[in-house]
C-alpha positions in Angstrom: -11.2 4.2 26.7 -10.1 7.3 24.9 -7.7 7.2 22.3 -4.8 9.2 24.2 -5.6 6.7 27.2 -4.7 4.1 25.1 -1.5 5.5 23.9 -0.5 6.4 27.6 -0.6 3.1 28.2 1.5 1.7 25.5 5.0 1.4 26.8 7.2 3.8 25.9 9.1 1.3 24.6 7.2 1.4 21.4 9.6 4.6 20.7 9.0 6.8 17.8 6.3 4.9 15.9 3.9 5.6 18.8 5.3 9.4 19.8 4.6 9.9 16.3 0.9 8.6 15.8 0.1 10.3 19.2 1.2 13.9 17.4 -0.1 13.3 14.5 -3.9 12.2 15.6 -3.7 16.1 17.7 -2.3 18.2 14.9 -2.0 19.3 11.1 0.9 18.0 9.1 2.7 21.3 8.2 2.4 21.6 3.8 6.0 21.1 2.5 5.7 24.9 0.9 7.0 23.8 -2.0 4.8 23.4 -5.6 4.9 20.0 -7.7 6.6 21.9 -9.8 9.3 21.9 -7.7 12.4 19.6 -8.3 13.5 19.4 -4.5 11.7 19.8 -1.3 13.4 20.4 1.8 12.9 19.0 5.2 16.3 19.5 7.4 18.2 22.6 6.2 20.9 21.9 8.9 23.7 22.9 6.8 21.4 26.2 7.2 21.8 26.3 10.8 18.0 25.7 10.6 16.2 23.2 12.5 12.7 25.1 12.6 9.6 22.5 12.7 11.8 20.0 14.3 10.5 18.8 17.6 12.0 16.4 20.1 10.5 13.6 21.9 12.4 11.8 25.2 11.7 8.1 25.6 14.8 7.2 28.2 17.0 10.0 29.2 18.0 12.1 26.2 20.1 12.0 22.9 22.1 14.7 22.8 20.9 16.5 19.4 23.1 20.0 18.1 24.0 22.1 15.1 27.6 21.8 15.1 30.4 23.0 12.3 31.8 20.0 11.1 35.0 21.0 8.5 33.1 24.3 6.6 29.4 22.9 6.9 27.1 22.8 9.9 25.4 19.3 10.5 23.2 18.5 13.0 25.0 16.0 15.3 23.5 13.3 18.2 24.8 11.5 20.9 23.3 8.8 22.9 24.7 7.7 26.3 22.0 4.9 27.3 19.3 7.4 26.0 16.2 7.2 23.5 15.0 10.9 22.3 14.5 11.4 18.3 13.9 14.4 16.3 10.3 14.5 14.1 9.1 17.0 11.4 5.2 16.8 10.4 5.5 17.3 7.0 3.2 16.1 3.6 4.9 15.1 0.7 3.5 13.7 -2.1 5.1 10.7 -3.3 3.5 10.8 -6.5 6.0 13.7 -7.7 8.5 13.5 -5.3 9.1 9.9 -4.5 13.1 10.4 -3.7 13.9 11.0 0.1 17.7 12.0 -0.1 20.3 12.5 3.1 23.4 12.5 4.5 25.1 10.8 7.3 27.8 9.4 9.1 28.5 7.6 12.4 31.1 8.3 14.5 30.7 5.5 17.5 28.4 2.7 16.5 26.9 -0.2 18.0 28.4 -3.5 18.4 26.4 -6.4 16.4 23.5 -6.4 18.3 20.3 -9.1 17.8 18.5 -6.4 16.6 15.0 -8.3 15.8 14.8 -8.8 19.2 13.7 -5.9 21.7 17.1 -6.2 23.6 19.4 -5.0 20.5 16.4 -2.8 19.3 19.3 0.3 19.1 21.0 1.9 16.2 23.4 4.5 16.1 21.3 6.1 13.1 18.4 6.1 12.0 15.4 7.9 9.4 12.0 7.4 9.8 8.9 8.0 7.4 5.7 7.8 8.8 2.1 7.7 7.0 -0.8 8.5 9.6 -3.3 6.2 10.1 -5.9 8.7 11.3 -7.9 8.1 14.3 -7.4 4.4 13.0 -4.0 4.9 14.8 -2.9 1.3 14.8 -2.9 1.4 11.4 0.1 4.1 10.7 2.9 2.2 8.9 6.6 3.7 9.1 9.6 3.0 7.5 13.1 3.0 9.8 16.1 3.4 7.4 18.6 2.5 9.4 22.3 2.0 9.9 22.6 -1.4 11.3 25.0 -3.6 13.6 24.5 -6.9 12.3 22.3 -6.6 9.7 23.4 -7.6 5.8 23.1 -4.2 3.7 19.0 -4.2 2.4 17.5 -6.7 4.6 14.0 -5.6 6.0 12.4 -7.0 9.3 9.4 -5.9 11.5 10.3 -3.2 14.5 10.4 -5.6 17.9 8.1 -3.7 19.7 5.8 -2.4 17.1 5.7 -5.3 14.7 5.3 -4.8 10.6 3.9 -1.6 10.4 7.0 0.2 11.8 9.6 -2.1 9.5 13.4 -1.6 9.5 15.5 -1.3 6.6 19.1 -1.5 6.9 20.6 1.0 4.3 24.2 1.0 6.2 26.0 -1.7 8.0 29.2 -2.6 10.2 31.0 -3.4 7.2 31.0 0.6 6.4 32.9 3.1 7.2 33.3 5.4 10.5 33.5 9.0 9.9 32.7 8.9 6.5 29.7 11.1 5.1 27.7 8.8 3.0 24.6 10.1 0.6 21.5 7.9 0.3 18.6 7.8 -2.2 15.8 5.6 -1.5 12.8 5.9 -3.7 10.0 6.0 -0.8 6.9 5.0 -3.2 8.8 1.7 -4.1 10.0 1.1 -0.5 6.2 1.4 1.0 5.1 -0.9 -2.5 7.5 -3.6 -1.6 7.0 -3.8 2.0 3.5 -3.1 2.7 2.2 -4.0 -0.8 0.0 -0.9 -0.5 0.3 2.4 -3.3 0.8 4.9 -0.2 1.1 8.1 -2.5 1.8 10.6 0.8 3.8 10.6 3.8 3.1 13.0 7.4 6.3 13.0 9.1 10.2 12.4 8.8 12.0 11.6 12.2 15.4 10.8 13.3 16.8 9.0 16.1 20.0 7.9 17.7 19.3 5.8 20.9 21.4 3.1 22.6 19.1 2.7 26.0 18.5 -1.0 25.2 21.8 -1.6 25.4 23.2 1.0 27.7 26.0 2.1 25.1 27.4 5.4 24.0 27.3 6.1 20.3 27.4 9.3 18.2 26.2 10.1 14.3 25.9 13.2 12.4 23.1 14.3 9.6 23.5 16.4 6.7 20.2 17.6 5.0 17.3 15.9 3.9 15.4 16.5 1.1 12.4 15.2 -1.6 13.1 15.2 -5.1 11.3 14.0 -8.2 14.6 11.8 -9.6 
């Protein structure tokens, strides 16, 4: 059986982890553009109005994803009304000099506490996603899911429900935060991948967002400022 065979036949389900080893066993991570020279590398320039090299993927019905002016910036805003589609970027970065994945974002309707170990409360109003390709060894790309959680306590890490360790899920936010308030994160990728996988993964392929609620049939909104790679 070929490999796409196989991946039509995983359920969908099995959400970004899978949309995004499927693209990335067909295509050529786009080159950041940037030297490692370079203090910041950037990925989503939505405050740019600029969502070139973003692709979307549907799952269940579709997120809602636009560049909206928010105040006197432009963010890129999604809403989910018992839907599952995310937003992905191919993109190498090496983690060697630019370890720091920066970003912005808010939520303006989130989830109640959902079991989210558990397939039924797999759902989060926000969410980031690194993925490292596995090559045609495709069951062996690992992702990261930084994600704003329900129930969650604020850096607890457990395996994705559907796609087990290698897509693990790292709440960053909680319910005890605020609604409609911007918050900026800094996680230092190289360490994350260290501590969860116990693997030196010095490169990432792709950075993806998602909002989805079609586990739980609910309607919740976020919105993302830019993303970027730094050195510190």
């Amino acid at each position: 059986m070929s490999i796409v065979s196989v991946l039509k036949n995983i359920q969908t389900s099995f959400f970004l982890p899978v949309l995004i080893v499927s693209l990335l066993l067909i295509s050529t991570p786009i080159n950041a553009g940037q030297s490692s020279a370079a203090t910041e590398i950037q990925v989503g320039r939505f405050s740019a109005g600029d969502l070139k090299g973003w692709q979307e993927k549907e799952f269940l019905n579709q997120t809602n994803y636009q560049l909206i002016k928010q105040g006197d910036r432009t963010v890129l805003q999604a809403e989910a009304n018992a839907s599952a589609s995310g937003l992905f970027k191919e993109v190498n970065i090496d983690l060697t000099t630019h370890p720091y994945i920066n970003w912005q974002w808010k939520i303006e309707k989130g989830h109640p506490p959902l079991a989210e170990r558990t397939k039924d409360g797999d759902d989060y109003a926000a969410r980031v996603y690194i993925v490292v390709k596995g090559g045609l060894a495709f069951w062996k790309t690992k992702a990261i899911n930084y994600v704003w959680s329900s129930s969650e306590t604020k850096g607890a890490s457990w395996p994705n429900a559907f796609a087990g360790k290698n897509a693990t899920l790292m709440a960053v936010r909680t319910a005890a935060d605020k609604k409609n308030t911007w918050y900026q994160e800094k996680r230092n990728v190289l360490e994350d991948f260290k501590k969860i996988f116990g693997e030196e993964i010095t490169s990432i392929d792709a950075v993806a967002i998602m909002t989805d609620s079609d586990n739980t049939a609910g309607l919740v909104s976020a919105s993302y400022g830019d993303i970027t790679f730094t050195a510190e």
